[in-house]
Legacy VTK file of the C-alpha trace (Angstrom):
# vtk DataFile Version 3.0
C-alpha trace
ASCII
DATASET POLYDATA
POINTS 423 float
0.000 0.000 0.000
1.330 3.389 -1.101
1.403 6.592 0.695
-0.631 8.203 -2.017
-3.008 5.495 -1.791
-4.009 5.693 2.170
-7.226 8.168 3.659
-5.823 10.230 5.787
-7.975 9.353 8.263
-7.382 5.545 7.753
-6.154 4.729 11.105
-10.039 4.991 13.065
-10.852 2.239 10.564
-9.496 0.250 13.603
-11.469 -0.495 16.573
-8.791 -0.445 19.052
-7.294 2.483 17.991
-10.652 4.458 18.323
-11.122 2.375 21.453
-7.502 4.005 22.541
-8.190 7.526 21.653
-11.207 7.589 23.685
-9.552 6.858 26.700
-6.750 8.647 25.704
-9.099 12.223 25.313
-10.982 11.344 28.363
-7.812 10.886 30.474
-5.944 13.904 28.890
-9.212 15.862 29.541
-9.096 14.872 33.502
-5.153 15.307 33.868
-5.692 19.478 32.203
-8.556 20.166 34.586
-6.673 18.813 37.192
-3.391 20.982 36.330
-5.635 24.063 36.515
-6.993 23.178 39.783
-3.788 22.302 41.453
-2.125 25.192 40.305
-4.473 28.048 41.166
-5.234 26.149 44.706
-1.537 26.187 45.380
-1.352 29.604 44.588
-4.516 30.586 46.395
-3.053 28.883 49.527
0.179 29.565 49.320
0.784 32.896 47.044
4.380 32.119 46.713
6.109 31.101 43.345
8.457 28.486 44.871
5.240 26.854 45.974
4.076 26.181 42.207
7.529 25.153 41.240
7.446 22.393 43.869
4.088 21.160 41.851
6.363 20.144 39.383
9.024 18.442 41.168
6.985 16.380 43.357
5.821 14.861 40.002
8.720 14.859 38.386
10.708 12.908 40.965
9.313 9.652 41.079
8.668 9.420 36.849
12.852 9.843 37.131
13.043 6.668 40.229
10.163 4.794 38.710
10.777 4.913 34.632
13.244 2.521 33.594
12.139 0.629 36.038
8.456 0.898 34.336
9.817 0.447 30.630
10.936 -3.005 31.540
7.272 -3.567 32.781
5.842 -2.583 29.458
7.841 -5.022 27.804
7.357 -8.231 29.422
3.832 -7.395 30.167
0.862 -6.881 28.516
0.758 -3.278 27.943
-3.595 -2.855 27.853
-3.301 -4.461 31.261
-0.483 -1.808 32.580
-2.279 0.967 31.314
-5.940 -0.108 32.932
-4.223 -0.383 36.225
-2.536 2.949 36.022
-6.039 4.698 34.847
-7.477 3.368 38.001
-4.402 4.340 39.759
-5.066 7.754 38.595
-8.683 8.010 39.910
-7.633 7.326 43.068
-5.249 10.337 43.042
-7.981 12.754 41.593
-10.190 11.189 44.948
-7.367 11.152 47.191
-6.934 15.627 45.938
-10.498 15.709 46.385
-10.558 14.707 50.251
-7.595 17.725 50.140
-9.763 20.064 49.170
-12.362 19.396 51.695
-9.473 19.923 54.415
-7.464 22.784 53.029
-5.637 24.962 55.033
-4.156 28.145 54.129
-0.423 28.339 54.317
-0.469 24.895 53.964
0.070 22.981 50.462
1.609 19.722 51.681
-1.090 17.514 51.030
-1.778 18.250 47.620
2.293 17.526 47.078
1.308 13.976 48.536
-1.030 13.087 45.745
1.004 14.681 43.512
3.604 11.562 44.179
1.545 9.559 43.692
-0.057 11.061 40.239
3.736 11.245 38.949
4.567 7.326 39.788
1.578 6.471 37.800
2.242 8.185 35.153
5.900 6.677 35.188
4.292 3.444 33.703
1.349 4.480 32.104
3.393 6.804 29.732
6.102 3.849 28.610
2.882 1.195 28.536
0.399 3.767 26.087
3.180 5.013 23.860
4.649 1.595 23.198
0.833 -0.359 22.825
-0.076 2.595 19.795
1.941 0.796 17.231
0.401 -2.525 17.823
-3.055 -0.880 16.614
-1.919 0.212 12.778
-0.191 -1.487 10.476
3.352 0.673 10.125
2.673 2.446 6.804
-0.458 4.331 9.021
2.129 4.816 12.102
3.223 8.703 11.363
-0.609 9.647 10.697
-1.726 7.757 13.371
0.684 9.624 15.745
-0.772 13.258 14.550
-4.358 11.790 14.951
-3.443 10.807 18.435
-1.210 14.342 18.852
-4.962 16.033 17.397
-6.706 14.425 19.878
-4.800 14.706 23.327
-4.768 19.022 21.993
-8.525 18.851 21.895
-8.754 17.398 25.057
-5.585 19.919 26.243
-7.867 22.691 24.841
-11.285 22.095 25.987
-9.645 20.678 29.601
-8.070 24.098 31.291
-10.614 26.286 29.950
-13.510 23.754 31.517
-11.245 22.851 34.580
-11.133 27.003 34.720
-14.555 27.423 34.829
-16.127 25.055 36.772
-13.610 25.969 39.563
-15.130 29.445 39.319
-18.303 28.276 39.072
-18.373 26.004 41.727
-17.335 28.408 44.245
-13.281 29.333 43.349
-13.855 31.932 45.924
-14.293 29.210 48.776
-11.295 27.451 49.999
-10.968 24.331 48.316
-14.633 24.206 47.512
-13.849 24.743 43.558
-11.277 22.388 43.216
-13.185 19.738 45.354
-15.680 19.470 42.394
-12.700 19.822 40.097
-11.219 16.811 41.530
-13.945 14.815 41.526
-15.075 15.565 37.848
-11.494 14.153 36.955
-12.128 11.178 38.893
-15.124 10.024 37.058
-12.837 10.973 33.664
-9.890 8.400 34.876
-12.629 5.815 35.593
-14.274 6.562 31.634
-10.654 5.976 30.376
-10.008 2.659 31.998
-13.277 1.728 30.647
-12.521 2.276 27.097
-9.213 0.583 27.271
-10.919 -2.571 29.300
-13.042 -3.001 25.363
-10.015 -3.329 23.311
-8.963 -6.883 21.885
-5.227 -5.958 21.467
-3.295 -7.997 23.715
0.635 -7.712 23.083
2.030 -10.308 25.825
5.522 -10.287 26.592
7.735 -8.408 24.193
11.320 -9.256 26.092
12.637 -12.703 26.303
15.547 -12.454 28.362
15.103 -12.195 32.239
15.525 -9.129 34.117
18.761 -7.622 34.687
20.623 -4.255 34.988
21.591 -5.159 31.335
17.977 -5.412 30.190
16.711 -2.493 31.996
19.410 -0.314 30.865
19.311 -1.148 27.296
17.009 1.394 26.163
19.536 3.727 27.618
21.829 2.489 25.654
19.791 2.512 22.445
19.141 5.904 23.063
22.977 7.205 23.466
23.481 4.896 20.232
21.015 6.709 18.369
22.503 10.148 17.592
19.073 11.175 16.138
16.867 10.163 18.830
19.007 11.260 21.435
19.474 14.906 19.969
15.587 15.167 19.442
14.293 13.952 23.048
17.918 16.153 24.529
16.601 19.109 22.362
13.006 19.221 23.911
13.950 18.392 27.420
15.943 21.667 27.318
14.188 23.764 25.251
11.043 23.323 27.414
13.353 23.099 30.488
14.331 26.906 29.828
11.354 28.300 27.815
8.430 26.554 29.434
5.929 29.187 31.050
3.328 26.888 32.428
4.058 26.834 36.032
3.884 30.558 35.632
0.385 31.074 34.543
-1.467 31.366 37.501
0.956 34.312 38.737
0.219 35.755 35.341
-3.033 35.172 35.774
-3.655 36.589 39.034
-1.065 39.133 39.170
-0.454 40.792 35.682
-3.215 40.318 33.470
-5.494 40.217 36.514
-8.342 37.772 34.595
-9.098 35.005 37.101
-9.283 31.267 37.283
-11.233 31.067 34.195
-8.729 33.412 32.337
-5.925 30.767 33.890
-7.886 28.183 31.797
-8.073 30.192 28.561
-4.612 30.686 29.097
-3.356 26.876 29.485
-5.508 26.156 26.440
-3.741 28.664 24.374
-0.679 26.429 23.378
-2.919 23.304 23.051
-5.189 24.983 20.333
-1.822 25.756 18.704
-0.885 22.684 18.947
-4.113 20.961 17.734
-4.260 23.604 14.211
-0.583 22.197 13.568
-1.589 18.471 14.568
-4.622 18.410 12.132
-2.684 19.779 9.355
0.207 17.079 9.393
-2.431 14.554 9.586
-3.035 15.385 6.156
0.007 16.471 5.037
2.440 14.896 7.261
6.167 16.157 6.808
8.299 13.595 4.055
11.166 15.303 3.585
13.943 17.525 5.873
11.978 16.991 9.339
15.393 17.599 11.440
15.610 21.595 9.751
11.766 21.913 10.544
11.965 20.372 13.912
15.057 22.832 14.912
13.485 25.911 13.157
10.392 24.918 14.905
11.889 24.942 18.549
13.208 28.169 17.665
10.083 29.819 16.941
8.800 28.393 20.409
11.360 30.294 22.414
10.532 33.225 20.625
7.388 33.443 21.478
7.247 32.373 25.019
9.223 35.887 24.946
6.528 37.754 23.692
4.326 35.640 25.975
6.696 36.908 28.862
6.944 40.233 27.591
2.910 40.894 27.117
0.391 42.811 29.377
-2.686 42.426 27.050
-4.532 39.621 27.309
-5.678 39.079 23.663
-1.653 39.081 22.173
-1.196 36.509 25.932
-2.877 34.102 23.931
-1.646 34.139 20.710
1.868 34.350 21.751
0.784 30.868 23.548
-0.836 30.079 20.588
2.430 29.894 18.421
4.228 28.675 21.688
2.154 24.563 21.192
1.816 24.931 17.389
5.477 25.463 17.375
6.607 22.692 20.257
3.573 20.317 18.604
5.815 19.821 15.374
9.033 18.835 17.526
6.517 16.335 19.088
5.659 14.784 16.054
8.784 13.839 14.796
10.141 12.548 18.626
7.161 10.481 18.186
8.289 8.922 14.951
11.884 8.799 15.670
11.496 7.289 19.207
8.766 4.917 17.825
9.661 3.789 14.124
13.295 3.610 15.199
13.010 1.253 18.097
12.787 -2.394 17.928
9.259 -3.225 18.638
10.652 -5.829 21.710
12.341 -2.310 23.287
10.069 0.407 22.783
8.809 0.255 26.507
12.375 1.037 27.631
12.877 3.267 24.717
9.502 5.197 25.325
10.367 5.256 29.529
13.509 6.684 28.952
11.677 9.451 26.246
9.365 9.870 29.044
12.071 11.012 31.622
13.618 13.578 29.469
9.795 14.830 28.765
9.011 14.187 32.613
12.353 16.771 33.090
11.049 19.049 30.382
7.819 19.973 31.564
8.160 19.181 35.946
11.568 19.936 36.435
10.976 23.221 33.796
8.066 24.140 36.281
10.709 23.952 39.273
13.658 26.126 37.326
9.953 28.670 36.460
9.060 28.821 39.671
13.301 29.051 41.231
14.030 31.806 38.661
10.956 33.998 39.622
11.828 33.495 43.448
15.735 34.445 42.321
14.967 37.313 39.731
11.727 38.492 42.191
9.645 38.290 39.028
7.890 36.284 36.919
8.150 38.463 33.526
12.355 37.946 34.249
11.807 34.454 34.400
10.209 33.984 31.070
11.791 36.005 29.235
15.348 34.650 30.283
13.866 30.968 29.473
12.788 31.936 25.809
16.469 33.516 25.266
17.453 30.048 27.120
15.937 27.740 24.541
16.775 29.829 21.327
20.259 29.291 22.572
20.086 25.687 23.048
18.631 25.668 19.497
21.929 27.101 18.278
23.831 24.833 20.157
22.250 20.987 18.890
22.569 22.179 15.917
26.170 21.944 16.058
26.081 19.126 19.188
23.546 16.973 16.698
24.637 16.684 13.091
22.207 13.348 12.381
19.123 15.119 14.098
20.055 18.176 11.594
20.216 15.894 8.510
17.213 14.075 9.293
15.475 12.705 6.587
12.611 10.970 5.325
11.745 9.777 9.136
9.334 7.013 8.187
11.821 4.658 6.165
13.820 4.382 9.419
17.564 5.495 10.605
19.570 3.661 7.489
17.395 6.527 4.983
19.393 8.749 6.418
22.814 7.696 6.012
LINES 1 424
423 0 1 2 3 4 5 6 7 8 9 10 11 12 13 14 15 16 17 18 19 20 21 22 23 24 25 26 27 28 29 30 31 32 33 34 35 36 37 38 39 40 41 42 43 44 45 46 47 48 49 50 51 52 53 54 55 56 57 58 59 60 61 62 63 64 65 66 67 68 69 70 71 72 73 74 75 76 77 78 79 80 81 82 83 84 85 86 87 88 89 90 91 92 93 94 95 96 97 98 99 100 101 102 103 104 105 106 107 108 109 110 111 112 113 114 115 116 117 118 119 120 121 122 123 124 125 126 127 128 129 130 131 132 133 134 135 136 137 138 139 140 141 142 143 144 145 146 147 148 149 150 151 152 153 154 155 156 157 158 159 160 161 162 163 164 165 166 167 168 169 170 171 172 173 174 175 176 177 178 179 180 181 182 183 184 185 186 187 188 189 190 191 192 193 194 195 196 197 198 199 200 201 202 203 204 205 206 207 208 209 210 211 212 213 214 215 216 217 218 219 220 221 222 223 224 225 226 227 228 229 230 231 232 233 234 235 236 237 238 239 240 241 242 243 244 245 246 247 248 249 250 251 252 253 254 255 256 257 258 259 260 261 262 263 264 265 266 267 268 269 270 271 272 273 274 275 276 277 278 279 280 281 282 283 284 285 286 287 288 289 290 291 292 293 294 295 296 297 298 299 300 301 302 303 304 305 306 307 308 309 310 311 312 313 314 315 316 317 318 319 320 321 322 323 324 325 326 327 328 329 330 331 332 333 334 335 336 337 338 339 340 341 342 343 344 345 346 347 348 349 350 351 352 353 354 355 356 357 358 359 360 361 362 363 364 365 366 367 368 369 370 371 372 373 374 375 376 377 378 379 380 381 382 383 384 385 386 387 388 389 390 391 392 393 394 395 396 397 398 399 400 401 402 403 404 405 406 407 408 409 410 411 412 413 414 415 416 417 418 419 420 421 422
């Protein structure tokens, strides 16, 4: 079967694939509404910057103890199974922030920290286990279409989640203590328990992948593969510290509250800014997904993120806010589609568990650890416009630098035939 020959929407022919996204959206949907909760609850206790930065690392630490660890899971068993368990892992975290709420404190953010542990070991495993199950349900030759589908649909879900997560905070009573994000909370539950529902209907069943026993030598071998493979390396390397440096998230609520003054439900607007980006830019390479040169798009790409999370940074109107975070995912949403392919299409099928868990740790770095150096650099500089800005200059510059530190990822080419079309 030819490229020219394939729908671009051949890939929901499959049952398990639709079965997939569903729980996919409904669990993306939950984990967004649940960012926007945590974030403007910690603030709303707390009022300190440091204090949102620790919402990152809290999550961040156990996805670095628990992933390799977790990748070795998802190959020797079956992956449906892993991810079922970690869905109703996840409900009991959104329940467990729910009982929070109903006890909050001010001054006192602790116990939302606790459930965050517990939200970032599960989604040590679940990451490895989903991104390693997706090509089991296409053939190959619908693999790169089928990963912008599944980009398109986690943005929707990234879009619609803050903005709803936003306003039903507000609207259940943000100006109560906790009572908000209690309903939050529980909404999410009920979300987590939908998504281990739809994957509970799928057929696929991919056993174990890895023959040999465990060892250090089996665990560490996607490590390996990784430092092997120029390419992949540079691309994960790339976004861990491009988003390390120019990622704003943590930020919003300060912005929020503080300088464009618009609320929780402006907070949700806000956080859905860089999905809806991100979704225009999915949709498109759906249809037209990128053949030739991906490595000079992908680095041009990253660029053009850190550039606008400057404007973002630099901004006190409301309406350019938002379409500075608008370029911000539509830009970063192209560097995700060809990690995606590289990590995926490049990895032994018996491997991709370890492959995808240690993908998942530089991401994990990226985007918790990036809320931590957000929330340490506003603390440091005593502002939050200081610490933007410096991370957009941050990540043009490590643009600059992989492109001399990465030759392969530069040269990459024609993604989809795998590494030997491009040497």
């Amino acid at each position: 079967m030819t490229s020219a020959l394939v729908s671009p929407s051949a890939a929901f022919g499959y049952r398990d694939f639709r079965l997939f996204q569903a729980g996919r959206f409904l669990s993306t949907l939950a984990v967004q509404m649940q960012s926007v909760a945590v974030g403007w609850q910690v603030y709303e206790l707390t009022g300190r910057a440091l204090s949102l930065g620790i919402v990152g690392l809290v999550q961040f630490v156990p996805i670095a103890g628990l992933s390799l660890f977790a990748g070795q899971t998802a190959d020797r068993f079956d992956r449906r199974r892993i991810s079922i368990a970690c869905y109703v892992s996840l409900t009991a975290c959104s329940l467990l922030l729910r009982w929070q709420a109903g006890h909050a404190v001010p001054g006192r953010a602790w116990p939302i920290y606790v459930a965050l542990v517990l939200f970032g070991a599960t989604r040590a495993f679940i990451g490895p286990s989903n991104q390693a199950l997706l090509p089991s349900l296409v053939p190959t030759e619908l693999f790169s279409s089928a990963v912008a589908w599944g980009s398109s649909v986690w943005q929707i879900a990234a879009i619609t989640g803050p903005a709803l997560g936003g306003w039903l905070y507000g609207f259940a009573g943000g100006s109560s203590l906790g009572h908000g994000a209690a309903t939050v909370y529980l909404t999410c539950a009920l979300l987590f328990a939908g998504a281990a529902g739809f994957l509970s209907a799928m057929e696929v069943r991919t056993g174990r992948m890895e023959a040999h026993d465990v060892s250090l030598a089996t665990v560490l071998a996607g490590v390996r593969y990784v430092w092997r493979e120029k390419a992949v390396l540079g691309s994960i390397s790339l976004d861990l510290f491009a988003v390390l440096f120019g990622g704003a998230t943590a930020l919003l609520p300060m912005f929020a509250h503080d300088i464009l003054r618009v609320g929780p439900g402006g907070l949700g607007l806000l956080r859905s800014a860089p999905a809806a980006g991100a979704a225009v830019i999915a949709v498109a390479m759906a249809f037209a997904p990128l053949r030739r040169h991906e490595g000079v798009v992908m680095f041009a790409c990253v660029a053009i993120f850190g550039i606008a999370t400057v404007v973002f940074g630099l901004s006190r109107n409301f309406t350019l806010s938002m379409a500075a975070l608008f370029v911000v995912g539509a830009s970063d949403m192209v560097s995700v589609v060809v990690r995606q392919t590289l990590v995926q299409l490049w990895t032994p099928a018996a491997m991709r568990g370890r492959v995808s868990a240690v993908n998942l740790i530089f991401v994990g770095a990226s985007n918790e650890l990036g809320e931590l150096e957000s929330g340490l650099t506003a603390a440091w500089f005593g502002s939050a416009v200081a610490s933007v800005v410096f991370g957009g200059v941050a990540a043009c510059v490590v643009v600059a630098l992989w492109t001399v530190f990465f030759p392969d990822l530069r040269s990459a080419d024609q993604l989809a035939r795998g590494p030997d079309a491009t040497r």
